[in-house]
DORO-947131 format. One record per residue: y, z, x of N, C-alpha, C, CB in turn; chain; residue in one letter. Coordinates in steps of 0.2 Angstrom, whole numbers. Glycine has a CB too. Example, Ala and Ser with C-alpha at 12.3 -4.5 7.8 and 13.67 -1.06 7.14 Angstrom:
REM residues 2
{nnorth -28 nup 39 neast 66 canorth -22 caup 39 caeast 62 cnorth -16 cup 39 ceast 66 cbnorth -22 cbup 45 cbeast 57 mol A type A}
{nnorth -11 nup 35 neast 64 canorth -5 caup 36 caeast 68 cnorth 0 cup 39 ceast 64 cbnorth -3 cbup 29 cbeast 70 mol A type S}
END
This chain:
REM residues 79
{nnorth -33 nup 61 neast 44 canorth -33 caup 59 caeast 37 cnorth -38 cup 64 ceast 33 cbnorth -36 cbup 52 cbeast 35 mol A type X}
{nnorth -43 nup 68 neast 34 canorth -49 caup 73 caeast 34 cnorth -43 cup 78 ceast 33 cbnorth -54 cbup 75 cbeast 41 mol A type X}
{nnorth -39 nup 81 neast 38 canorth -36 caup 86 caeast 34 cnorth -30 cup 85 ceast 29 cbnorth -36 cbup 89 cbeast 38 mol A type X}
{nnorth -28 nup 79 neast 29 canorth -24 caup 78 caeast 25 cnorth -31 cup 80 ceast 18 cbnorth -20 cbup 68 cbeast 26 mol A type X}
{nnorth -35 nup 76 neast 16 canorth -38 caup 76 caeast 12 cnorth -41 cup 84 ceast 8 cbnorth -41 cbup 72 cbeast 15 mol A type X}
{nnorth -41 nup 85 neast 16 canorth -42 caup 93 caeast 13 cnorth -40 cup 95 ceast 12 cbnorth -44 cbup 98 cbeast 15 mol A type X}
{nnorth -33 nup 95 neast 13 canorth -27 caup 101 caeast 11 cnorth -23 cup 98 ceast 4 cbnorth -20 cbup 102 cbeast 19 mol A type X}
{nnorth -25 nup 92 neast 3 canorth -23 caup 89 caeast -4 cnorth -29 cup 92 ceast -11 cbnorth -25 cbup 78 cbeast -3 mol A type X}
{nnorth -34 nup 94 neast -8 canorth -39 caup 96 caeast -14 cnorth -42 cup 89 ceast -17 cbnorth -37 cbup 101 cbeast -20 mol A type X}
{nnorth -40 nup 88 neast -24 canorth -42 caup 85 caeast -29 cnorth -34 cup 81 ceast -30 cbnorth -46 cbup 90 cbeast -36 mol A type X}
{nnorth -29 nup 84 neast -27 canorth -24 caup 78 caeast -29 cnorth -23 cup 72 ceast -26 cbnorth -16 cbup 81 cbeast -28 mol A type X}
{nnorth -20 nup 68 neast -28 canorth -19 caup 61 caeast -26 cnorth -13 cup 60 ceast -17 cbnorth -15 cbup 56 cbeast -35 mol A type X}
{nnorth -17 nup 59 neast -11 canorth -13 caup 58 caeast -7 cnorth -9 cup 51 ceast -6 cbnorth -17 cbup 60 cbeast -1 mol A type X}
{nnorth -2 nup 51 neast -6 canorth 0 caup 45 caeast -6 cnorth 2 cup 43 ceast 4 cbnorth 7 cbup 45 cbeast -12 mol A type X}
{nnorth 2 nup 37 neast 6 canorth 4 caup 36 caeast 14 cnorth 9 cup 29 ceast 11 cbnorth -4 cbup 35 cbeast 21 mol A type X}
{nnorth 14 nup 31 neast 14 canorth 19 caup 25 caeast 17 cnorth 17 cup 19 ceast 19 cbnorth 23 cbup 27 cbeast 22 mol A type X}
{nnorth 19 nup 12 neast 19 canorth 15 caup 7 caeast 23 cnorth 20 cup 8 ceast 29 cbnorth 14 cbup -1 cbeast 20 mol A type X}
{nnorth 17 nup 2 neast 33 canorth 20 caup 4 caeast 41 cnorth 15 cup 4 ceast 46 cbnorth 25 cbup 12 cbeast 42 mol A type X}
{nnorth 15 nup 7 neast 51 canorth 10 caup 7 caeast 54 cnorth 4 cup 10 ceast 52 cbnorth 12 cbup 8 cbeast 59 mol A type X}
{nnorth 4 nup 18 neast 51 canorth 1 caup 22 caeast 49 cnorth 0 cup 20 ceast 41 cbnorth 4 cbup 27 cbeast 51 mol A type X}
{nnorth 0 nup 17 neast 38 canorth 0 caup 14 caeast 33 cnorth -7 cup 10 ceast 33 cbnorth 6 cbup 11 cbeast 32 mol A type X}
{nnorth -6 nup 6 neast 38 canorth -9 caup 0 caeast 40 cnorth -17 cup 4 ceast 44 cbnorth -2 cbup -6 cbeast 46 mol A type X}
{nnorth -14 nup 8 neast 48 canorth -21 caup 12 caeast 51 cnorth -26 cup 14 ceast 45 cbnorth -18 cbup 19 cbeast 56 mol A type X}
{nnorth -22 nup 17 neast 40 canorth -28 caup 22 caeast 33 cnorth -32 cup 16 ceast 31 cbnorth -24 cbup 27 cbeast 25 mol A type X}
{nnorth -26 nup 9 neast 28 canorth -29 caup 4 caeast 26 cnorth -35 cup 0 ceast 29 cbnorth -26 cbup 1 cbeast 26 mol A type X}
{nnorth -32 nup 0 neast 37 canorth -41 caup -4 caeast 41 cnorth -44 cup 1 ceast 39 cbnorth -43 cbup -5 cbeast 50 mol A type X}
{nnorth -43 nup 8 neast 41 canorth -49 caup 10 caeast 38 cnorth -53 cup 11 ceast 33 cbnorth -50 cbup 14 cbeast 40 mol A type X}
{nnorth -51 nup 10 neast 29 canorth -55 caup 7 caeast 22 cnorth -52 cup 13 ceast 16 cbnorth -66 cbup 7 cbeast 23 mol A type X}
{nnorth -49 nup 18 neast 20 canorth -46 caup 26 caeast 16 cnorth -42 cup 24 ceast 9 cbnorth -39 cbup 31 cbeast 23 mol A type X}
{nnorth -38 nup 15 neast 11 canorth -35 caup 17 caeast 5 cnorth -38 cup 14 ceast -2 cbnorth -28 cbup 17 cbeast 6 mol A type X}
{nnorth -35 nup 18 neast -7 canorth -41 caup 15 caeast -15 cnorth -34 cup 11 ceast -19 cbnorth -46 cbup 24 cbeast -23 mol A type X}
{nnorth -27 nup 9 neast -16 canorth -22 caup 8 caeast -20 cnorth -16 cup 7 ceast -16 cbnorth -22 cbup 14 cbeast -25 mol A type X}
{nnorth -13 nup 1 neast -18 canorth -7 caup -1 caeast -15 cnorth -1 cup 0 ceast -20 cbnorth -7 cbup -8 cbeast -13 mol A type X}
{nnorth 3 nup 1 neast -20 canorth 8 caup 1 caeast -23 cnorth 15 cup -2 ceast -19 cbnorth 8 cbup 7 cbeast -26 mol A type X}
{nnorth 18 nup -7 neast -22 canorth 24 caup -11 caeast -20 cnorth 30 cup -11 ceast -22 cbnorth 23 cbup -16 cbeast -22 mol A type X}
{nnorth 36 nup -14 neast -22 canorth 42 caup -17 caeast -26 cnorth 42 cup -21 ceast -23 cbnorth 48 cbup -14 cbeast -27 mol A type X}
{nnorth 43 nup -26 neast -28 canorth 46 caup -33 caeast -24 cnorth 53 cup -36 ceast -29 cbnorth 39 cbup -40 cbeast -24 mol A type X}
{nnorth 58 nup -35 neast -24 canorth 64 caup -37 caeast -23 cnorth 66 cup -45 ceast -22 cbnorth 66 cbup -33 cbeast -18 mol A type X}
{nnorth 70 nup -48 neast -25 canorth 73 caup -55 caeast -24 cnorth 78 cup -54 ceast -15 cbnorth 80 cbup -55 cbeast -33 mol A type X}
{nnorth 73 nup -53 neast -12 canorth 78 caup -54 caeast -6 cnorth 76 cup -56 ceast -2 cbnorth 79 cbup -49 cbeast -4 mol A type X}
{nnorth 78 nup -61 neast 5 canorth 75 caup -64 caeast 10 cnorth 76 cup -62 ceast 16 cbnorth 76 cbup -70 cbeast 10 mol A type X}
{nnorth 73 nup -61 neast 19 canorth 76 caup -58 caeast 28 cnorth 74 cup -64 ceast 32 cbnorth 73 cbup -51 cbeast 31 mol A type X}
{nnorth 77 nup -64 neast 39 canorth 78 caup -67 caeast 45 cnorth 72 cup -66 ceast 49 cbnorth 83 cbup -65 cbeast 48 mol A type X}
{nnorth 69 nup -59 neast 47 canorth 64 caup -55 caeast 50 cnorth 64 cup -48 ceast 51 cbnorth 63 cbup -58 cbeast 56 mol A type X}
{nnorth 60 nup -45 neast 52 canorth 56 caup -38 caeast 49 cnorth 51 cup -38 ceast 51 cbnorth 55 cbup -37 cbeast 43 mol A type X}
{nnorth 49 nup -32 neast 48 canorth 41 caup -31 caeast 52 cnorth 36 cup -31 ceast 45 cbnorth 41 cbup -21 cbeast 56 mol A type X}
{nnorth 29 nup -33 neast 47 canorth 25 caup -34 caeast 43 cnorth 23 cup -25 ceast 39 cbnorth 20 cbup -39 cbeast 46 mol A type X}
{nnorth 23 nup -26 neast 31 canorth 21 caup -19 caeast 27 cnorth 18 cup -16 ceast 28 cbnorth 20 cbup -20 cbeast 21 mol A type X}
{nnorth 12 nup -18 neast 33 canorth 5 caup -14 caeast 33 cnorth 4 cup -13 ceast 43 cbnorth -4 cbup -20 cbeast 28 mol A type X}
{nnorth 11 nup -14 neast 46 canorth 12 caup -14 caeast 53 cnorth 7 cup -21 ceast 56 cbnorth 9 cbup -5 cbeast 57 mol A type X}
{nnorth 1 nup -20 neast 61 canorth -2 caup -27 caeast 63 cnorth -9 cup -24 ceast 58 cbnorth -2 cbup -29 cbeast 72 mol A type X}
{nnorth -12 nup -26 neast 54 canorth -17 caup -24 caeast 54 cnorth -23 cup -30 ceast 54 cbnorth -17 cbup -20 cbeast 48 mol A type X}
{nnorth -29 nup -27 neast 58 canorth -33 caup -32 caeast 60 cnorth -36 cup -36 ceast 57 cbnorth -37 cbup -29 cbeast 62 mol A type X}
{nnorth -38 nup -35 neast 51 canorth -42 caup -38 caeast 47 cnorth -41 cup -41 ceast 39 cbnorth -47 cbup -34 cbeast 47 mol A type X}
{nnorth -43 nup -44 neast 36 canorth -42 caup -47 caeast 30 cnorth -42 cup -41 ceast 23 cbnorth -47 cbup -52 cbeast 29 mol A type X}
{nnorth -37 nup -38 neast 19 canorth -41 caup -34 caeast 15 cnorth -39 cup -38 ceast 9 cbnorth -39 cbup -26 cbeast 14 mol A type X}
{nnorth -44 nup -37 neast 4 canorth -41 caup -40 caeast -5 cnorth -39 cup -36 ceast -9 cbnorth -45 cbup -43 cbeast -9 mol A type X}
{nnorth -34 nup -35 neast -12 canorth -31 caup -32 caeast -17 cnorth -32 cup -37 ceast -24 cbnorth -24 cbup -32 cbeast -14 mol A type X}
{nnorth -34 nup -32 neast -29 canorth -35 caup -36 caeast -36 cnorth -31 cup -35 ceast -39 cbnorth -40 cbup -35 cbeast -39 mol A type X}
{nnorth -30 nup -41 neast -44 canorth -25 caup -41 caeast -47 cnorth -21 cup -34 ceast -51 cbnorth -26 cbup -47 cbeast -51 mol A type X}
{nnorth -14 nup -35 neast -50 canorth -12 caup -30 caeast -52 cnorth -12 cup -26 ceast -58 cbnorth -7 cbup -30 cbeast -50 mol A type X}
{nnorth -13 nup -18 neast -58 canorth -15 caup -19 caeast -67 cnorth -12 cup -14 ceast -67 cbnorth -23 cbup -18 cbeast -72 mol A type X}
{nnorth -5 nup -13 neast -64 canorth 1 caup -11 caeast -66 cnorth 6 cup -14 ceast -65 cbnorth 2 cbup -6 cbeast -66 mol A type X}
{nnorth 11 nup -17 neast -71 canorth 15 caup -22 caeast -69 cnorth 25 cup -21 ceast -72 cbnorth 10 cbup -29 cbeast -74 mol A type X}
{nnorth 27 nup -17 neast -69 canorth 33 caup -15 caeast -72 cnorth 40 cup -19 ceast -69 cbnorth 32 cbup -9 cbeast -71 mol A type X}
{nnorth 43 nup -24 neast -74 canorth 49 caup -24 caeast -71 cnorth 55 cup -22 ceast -75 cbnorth 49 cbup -31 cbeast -67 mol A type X}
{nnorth 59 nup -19 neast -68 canorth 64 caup -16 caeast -69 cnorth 72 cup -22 ceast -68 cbnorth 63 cbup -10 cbeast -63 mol A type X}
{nnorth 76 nup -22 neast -68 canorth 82 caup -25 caeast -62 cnorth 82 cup -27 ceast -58 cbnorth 87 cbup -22 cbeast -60 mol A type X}
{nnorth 81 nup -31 neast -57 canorth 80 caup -36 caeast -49 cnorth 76 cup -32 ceast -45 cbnorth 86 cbup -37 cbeast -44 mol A type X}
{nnorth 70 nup -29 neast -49 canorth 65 caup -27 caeast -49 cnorth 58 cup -29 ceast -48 cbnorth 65 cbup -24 cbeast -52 mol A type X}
{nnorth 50 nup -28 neast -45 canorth 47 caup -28 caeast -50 cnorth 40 cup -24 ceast -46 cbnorth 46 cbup -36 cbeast -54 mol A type X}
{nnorth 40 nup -19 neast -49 canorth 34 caup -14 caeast -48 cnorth 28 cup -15 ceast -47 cbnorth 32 cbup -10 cbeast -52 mol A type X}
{nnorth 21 nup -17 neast -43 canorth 15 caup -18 caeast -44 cnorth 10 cup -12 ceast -42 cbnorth 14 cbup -25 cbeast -40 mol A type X}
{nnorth 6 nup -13 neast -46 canorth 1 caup -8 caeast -43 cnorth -8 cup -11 ceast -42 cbnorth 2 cbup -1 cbeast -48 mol A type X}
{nnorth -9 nup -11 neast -37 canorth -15 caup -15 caeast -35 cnorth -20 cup -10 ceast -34 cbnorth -13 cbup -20 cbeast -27 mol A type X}
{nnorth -27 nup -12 neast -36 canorth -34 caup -8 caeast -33 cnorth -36 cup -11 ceast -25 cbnorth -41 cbup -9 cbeast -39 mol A type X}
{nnorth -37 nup -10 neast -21 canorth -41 caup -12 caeast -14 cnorth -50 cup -13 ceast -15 cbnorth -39 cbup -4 cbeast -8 mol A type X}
{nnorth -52 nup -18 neast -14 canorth -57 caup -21 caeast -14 cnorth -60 cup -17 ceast -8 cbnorth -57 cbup -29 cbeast -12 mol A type X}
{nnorth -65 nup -13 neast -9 canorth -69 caup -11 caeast -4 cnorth -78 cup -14 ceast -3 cbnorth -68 cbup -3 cbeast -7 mol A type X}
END
């Protein structure tokens, strides 16, 4: 993530959720979630942030867009 950071400069790095997703988060790297949440229900999948150890809080979203069987969120991370 260091050199991701370095090689980004001053721009904003974005990371996928997933496992590696889930790793930047425990480590406290990330400042911002961004979502969609779809009208949909599965049987089973895998969890958004892979297994991550510990509790994080996300505050309420203060970007709130919905689209079509849409709906956009964007969350700050409680550090």
């Amino acid at each position: 993530m260091a050199k991701v950071q370095e090689l980004a400069g001053d721009r904003i790095v974005e990371v996928a959720a997933g496992d590696v997703g889930g790793q930047v988060l425990a480590a406290g790297l990330v400042d911002e979630v961004r979502m969609d949440v779809v009208p949909v229900v599965f049987a089973s999948g895998k969890p958004y942030f892979g297994s991550v150890d510990a509790q994080r809080l996300l505050e309420d979203p203060d970007v709130v867009i919905q689209g079509k069987r849409v709906l956009h969120l964007s969350c700050r991370v409680r550090h």
